[in-house]
Residue, then its C-alpha position, 0 to 999 in steps of 0.5 A: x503508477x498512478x497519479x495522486x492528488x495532494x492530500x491523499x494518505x496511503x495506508x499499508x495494512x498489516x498482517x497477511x489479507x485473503x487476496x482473493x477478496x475484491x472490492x466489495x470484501x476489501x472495502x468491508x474490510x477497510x471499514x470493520x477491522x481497520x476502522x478507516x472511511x473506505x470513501x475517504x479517497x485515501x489508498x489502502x494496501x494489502x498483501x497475500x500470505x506468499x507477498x508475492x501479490x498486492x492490492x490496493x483500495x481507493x475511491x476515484x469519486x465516482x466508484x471503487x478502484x482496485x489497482x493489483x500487482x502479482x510480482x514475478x521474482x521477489x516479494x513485496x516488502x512488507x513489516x514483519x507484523x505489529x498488530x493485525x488490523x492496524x495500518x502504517x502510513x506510507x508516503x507516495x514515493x515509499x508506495x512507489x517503491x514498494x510496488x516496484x519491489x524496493x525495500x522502501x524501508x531503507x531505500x540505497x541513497x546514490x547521491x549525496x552532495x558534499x558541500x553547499x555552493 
């Protein structure tokens, strides 16, 4: 995965996006219908019909980036749906796990401390 510099948001598109766009489409994209700065160096998820596939949008300073996953078993985990056009914020880690094909919704917490001192 990619290291972020602090401030960065990641924004997970909603709805279902063609995955056959590329840069150029995504970032019209991003710009028109999500009303976002595709040149703001924040990170823009989206997901195939069959959430097998994702692709994420970011600008590095210098150019366009788009990183993209094609998961082999399983399905990235996306929201049903709210509005389509709209964007979720996500955390680094929650993108974390969400390329790594976690449920980063209710990721399974395996330690927990039992008293302080």
């Amino acid at each position: 995965m990619m290291l972020m510099p602090a401030g960065v948001k990641v924004h997970l598109a909603l709805g279902v996006t063609d995955m056959r766009k590329g840069l150029d489409g995504l970032a019209t994209l991003v710009q028109e219908t999500l009303k976002k700065d595709p040149f703001s160096g924040h990170l823009f998820a989206f997901r195939g019909q069959r959430a097998n596939m994702i692709k994420i949008l970011f600008w590095d300073g210098t150019g366009l980036c788009l990183f993209t996953k094609r998961i082999d078993r399983g399905y990235f985990v996306w929201p049903r749906i709210a509005v389509p056009g709209d964007t979720i914020p996500l955390t680094t880690a929650q993108l974390a796990m969400l390329i790594e094909g976690i449920d980063w919704r209710h990721p399974e917490r395996v330690w927990r401390p039992a008293k302080a001192g």
